[in-house]
C-alpha positions in Angstrom: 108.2 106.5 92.4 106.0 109.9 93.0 104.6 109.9 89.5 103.1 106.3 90.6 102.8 106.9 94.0 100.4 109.8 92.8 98.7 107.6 90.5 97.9 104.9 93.3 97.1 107.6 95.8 94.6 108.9 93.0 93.2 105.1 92.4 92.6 104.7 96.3 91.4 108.2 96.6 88.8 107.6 94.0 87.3 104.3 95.4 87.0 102.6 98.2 87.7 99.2 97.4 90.8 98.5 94.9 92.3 94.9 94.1 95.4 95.6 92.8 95.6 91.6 90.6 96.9 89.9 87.4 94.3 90.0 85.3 90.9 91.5 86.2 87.8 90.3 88.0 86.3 89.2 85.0 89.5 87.3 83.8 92.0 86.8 86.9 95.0 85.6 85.1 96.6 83.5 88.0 94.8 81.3 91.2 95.9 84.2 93.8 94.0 87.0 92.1 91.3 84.8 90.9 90.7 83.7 95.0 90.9 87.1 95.7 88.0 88.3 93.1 86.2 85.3 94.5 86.5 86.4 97.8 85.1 89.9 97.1 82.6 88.9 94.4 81.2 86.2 97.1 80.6 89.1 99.5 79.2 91.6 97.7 81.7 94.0 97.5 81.9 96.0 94.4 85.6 96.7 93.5 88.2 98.6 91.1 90.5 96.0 89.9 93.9 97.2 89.0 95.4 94.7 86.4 99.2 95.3 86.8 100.2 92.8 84.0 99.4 95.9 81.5 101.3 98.5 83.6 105.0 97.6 84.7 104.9 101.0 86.5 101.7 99.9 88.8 103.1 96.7 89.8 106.6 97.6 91.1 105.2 100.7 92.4 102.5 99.6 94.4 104.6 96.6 96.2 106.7 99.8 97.4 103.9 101.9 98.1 102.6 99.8 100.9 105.5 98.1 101.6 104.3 94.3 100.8 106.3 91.7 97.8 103.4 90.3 96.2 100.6 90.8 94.1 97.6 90.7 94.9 96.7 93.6 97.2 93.5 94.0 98.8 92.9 98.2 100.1 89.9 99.2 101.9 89.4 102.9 102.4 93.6 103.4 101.7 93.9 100.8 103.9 96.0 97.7 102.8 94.4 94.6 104.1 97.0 92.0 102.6 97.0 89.4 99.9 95.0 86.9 99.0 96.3 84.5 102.2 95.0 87.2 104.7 92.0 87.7 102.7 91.0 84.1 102.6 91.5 83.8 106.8 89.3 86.8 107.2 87.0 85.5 104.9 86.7 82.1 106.7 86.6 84.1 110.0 84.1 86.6 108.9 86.4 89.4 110.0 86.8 90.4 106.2 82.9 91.2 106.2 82.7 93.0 108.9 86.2 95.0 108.5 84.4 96.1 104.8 81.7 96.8 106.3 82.7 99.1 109.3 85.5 101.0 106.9 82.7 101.7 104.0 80.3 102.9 106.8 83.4 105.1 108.2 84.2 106.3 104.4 80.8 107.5 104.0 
C-alpha cells in the first residue's frame, strides 16, 4: 500500500480538488460518478478526476487510504468529503458550496 499511498498523497498534494470516479468527467462510466461530476461541474469547481477503472492499484488503494468502501470519492484540500450520497445532501443544503469555498480560500 505505500507505493499507492504515495501516489494518492502526491494526487491530493498536487490539487485541490480530486474526484477519485469510474470513468472521467467528460465520460463518467456509472450514475454515482456521473452525479458526482454533475455536482462539481454545476458549481464551478474545477477538478482532477481520477478514473480508477484503468488503474486496479488506485481503486483498492484509495478505499484503504481514507478508510471508505466505495467509489466515488470526493477530497477537498486532502480532505475526504464522502461519496456521491454526501455530496448530493451538501449540494441540496448548500453546505458543499460553501465547505469548497472556505477550504480553497484556506489552501491558498
Amino acid at each position: 500500500m505505500s507505493d499507492v499511498k504515495t501516489r494518492i498523497e502526491d494526487l491530493l498534494n498536487q490539487n485541490k480538488v480530486v474526484l477519485f470516479m469510474k470513468g472521467t468527467q467528460n465520460f463518467p462510466m456509472c450514475g454515482f460518478s456521473a452525479r458526482a461530476t454533475n455536482i462539481l461541474q454545476d458549481l464551478g469547481v474545477p477538478f482532477l478526476d481520477v478514473n480508477v477503472l484503468e488503474d486496479e492499484e488506485i481503486r483498492q488503494g484509495i478505499k484503504e487510504y481514507g478508510n471508505w468502501p466505495t467509489i466515488p470519492q470526493l477530497y477537498v484540500n486532502k480532505k475526504l468529503v464522502g461519496g456521491s450520497d454526501i455530496m448530493m445532501e451538501m449540494y441540496q443544503s448548500g453546505e458543499l458550496k460553501d465547505l469548497i469555498k472556505t477550504e480553497l480560500q484556506a489552501g491558498q
